[in-house]
C-alpha positions in Angstrom: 82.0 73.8 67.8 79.1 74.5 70.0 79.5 77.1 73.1 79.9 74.5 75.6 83.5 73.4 73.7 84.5 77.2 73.4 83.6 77.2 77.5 86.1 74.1 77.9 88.8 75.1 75.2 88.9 78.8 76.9 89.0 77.4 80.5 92.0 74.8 79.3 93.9 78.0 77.8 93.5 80.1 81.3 94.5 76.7 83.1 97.5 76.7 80.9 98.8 80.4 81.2 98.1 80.5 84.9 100.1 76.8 85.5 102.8 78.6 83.5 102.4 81.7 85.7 102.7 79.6 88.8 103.8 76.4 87.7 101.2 74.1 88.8 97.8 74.1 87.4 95.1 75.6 89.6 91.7 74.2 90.5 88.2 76.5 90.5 88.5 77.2 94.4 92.1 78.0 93.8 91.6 80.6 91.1 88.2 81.9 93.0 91.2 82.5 95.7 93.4 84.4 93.8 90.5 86.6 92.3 89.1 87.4 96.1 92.9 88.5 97.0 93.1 90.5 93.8 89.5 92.3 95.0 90.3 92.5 99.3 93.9 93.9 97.9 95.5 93.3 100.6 98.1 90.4 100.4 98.6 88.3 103.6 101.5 85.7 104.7 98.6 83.7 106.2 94.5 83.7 106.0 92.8 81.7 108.5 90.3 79.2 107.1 87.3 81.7 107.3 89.5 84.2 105.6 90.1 82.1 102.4 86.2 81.4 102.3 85.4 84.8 102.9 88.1 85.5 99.7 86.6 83.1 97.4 82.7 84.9 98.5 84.3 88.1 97.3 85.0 86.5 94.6 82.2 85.0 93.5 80.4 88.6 93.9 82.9 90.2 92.3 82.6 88.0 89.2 78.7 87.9 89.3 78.6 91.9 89.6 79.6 91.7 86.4 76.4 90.7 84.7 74.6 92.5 87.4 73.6 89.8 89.9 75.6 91.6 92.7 76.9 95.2 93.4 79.1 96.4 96.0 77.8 97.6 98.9 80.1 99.1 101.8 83.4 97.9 102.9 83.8 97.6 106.9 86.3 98.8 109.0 88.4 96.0 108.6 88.6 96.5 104.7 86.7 93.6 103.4 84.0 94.3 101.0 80.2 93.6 101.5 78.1 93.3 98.5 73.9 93.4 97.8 72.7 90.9 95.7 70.4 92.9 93.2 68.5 89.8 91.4 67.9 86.3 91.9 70.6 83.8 90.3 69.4 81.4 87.4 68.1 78.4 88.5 71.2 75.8 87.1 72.2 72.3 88.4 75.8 71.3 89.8 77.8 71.2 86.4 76.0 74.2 84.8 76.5 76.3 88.1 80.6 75.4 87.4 80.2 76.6 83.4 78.3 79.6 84.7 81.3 80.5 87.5 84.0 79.5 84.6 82.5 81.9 82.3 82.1 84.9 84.6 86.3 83.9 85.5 86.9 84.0 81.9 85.2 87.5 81.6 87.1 88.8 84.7 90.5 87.9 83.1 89.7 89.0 79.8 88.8 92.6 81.6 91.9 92.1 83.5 94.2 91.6 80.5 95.5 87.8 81.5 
C-alpha cells in the first residue's frame, strides 16, 4: 500500500465515523466548517455567508499551523482569530492541494481524539 492509499483509506474511515456521528456523510468544505466552529468556539443558530467562509479560513490556518505554515496572531474584538502566515505553502496542483488539506484534517482529529 503506498501513502497515497493510506491517505484515501484514513479519509474513508473519518467519512465513516463522522456520517455515523451525524448521519450523513460530509464533504471537505463541510468538515473545514465544523473544524472553523470548533476553533471561533462560539456556536451560532445562523452564520451569514461571509461567516462560514471566514470559519472554513480559520480552519484551514488552524490545520496548517500545525506543521508550522501559520501561527495565531491576535483575535479582534469580535472574537474571531487572525493568524500570520510564517512560510510560504508548497507549490501543489488542484488534487495534491486536497491530499495536503485531508492530511492536516486527519492530523487535527487524531490530536483531537475522533
Amino acid at each position: 500500500m503506498n501513502l497515497q492509499d493510506d491517505l484515501q483509506v484514513r479519509w474513508w474511515n473519518l467519512e465513516a465515523k463522522m456520517t455515523e456521528r451525524f448521519g450523513k456523510k460530509p464533504d471537505l468544505e463541510t468538515i473545514l466548517f465544523l473544524i472553523g466552529i470548533q476553533e471561533f468556539g462560539d456556536i451560532k443558530e445562523k452564520f451569514t455567508k461571509e461567516q462560514k467562509q471566514d470559519l472554513m479560513h480559520i480552519a484551514v490556518c488552524s490545520l496548517l499551523a500545525q506543521s508550522g505554515y501559520y501561527e495565531m496572531d491576535r483575535v479582534d474584538e469580535d472574537g474571531w482569530p487572525h493568524f500570520a502566515q510564517l512560510k510560504a505553502l508548497p507549490e501543489l496542483n488542484p488534487k495534491e492541494q486536497e491530499d495536503f488539506i485531508k492530511d492536516h484534517v486527519l492530523l487535527y482529529f487524531d490530536k483531537v481524539g475522533f
